[in-house]
N, C-alpha and C positions, 0 to 999 in steps of 0.2 A: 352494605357495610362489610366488609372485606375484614377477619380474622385473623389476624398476625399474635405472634407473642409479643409479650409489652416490651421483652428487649431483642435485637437480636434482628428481627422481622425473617421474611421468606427470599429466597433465591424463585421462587414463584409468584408469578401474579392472582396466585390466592390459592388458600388452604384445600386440604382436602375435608376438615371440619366444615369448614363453611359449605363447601358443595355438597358436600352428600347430607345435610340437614335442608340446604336451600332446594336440592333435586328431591329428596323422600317430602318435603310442604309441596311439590308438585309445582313449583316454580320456573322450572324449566335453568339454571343460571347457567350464564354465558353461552347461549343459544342450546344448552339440552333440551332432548325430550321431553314434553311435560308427562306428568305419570299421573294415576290415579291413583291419591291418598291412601286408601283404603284398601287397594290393591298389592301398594310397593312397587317394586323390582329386586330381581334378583343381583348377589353382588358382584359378580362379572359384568353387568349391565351397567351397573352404577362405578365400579371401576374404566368400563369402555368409553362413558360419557362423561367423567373425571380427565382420563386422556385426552381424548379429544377436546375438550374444551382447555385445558393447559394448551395446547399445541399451538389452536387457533387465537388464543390471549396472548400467546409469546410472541406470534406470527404478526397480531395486529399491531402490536407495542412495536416490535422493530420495526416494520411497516411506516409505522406513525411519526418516528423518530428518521428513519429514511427522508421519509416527504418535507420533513418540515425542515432538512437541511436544504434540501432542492431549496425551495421556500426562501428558504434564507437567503442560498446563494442567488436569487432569482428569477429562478428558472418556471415555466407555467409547469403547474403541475394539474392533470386535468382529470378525469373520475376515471378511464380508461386507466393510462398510467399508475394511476395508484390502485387500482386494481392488480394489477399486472407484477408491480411491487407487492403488494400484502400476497398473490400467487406463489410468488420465487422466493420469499421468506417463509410460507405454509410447507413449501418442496422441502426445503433445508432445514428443518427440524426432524431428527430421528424419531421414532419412538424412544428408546431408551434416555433421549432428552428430557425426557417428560417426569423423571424421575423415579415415583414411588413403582415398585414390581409389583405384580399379584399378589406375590406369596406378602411382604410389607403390607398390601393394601388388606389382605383378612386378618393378619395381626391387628390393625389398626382397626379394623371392623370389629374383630372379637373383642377390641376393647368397649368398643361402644354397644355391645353387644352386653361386656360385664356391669355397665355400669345402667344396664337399662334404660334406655336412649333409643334403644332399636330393637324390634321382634321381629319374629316370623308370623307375615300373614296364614291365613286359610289355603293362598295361593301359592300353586307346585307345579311345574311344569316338566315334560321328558329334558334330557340332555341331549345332544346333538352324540353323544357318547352313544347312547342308546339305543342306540337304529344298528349298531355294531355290537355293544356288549349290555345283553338286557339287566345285570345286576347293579348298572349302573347308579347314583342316587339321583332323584329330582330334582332341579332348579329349585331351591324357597326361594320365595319372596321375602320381604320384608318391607316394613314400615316404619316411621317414627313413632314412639310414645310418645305419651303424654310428660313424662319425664324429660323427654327428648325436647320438648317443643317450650317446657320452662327452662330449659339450660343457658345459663348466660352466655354473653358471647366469648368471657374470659373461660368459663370451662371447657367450650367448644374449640375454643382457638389450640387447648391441649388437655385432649382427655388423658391421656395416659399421668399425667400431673394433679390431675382432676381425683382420680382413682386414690395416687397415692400422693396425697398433700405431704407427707413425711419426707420425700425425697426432694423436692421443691428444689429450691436453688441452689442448694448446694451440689448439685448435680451441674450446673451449667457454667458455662465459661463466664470470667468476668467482663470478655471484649466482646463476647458476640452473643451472649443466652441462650447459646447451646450445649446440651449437652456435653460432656466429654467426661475423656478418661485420667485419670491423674497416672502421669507419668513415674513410675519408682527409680529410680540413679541406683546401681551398686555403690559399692564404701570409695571406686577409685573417679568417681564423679563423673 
């Protein structure tokens, strides 16, 4: 089940709520790494595998919608070819397509972080920093709580919303349910 807000929906083929609750159950979503519950991962890892799996979900969808025009028009489309199609649409997607940055993704982590959703395991690892400047800090891990794993899918779909229900919809457009900023006019319009 795929996490969208109730208006508005995603420019992405699915949240980054959804994934990093579906990746820390150890579920592996959209071809990640499966992980061990109990263990976690660190959240540069759960960021890298959020990426990447955006990428190759955008890559497949164009792909998908490629082929089934061949299709239409047609044309044989054979498991080679459409290989080779879902390739040349995986090339053509940036990194920076993928949208949410690092620094975005530990805001968005720290939220989930505020709201108890997510800890630090036991597990710590060096940083590839490390091997160059020893005062560096260690990798935490982290895990879902048990908070985490009763969370509905409407607070998942926005924690930050979730946090502070007081902000709620008044904060969001009435065409799209996103956020925004309310525009001020000076006196000469």
């Amino acid at each position: 089940m795929e996490l969208r807000p109730t208006r508005g929906g995603f420019a992405r083929p699915f949240g980054a709520g959804w994934f990093i609750r579906e990746y820390l159950l150890g579920n592996g979503p959209e071809g990640s790494t499966r992980i061990d519950t109990e263990r976690g991962a660190p959240q540069s890892d759960i960021n890298y595998e959020y990426k990447v799996s955006l990428a190759t979900a955008t890559a497949r969808t164009r792909a998908e919608k490629k082929i089934s025009n061949l299709v239409l028009a047609g044309e044989d489309v054979t498991e080679e070819l459409a290989e080779n199609i879902y390739q040349q649409e995986l090339k053509k997607i940036s990194h920076k397509f993928t949208r949410m940055r690092y620094h975005s993704f530990l805001k968005y982590f720290g939220t989930l972080k505020k709201l108890g959703w997510v800890e630090a395991s036991s597990e710590t690892e060096n940083s590839a920093m490390q091997d160059h400047y020893p005062e560096a800090p260690n990798r935490v891990y982290y895990r879902l709580t048990e908070a985490g794993r009763k969370a509905t899918d409407e607070e998942w779909s926005n924690p930050l919303f979730t946090m502070y229900p007081e902000i709620g919809a008044s904060h969001k457009s009435r065409n799209t349910g996103w956020p925004h900023r309310k525009v001020q006019r000076d006196s000469r319009g």
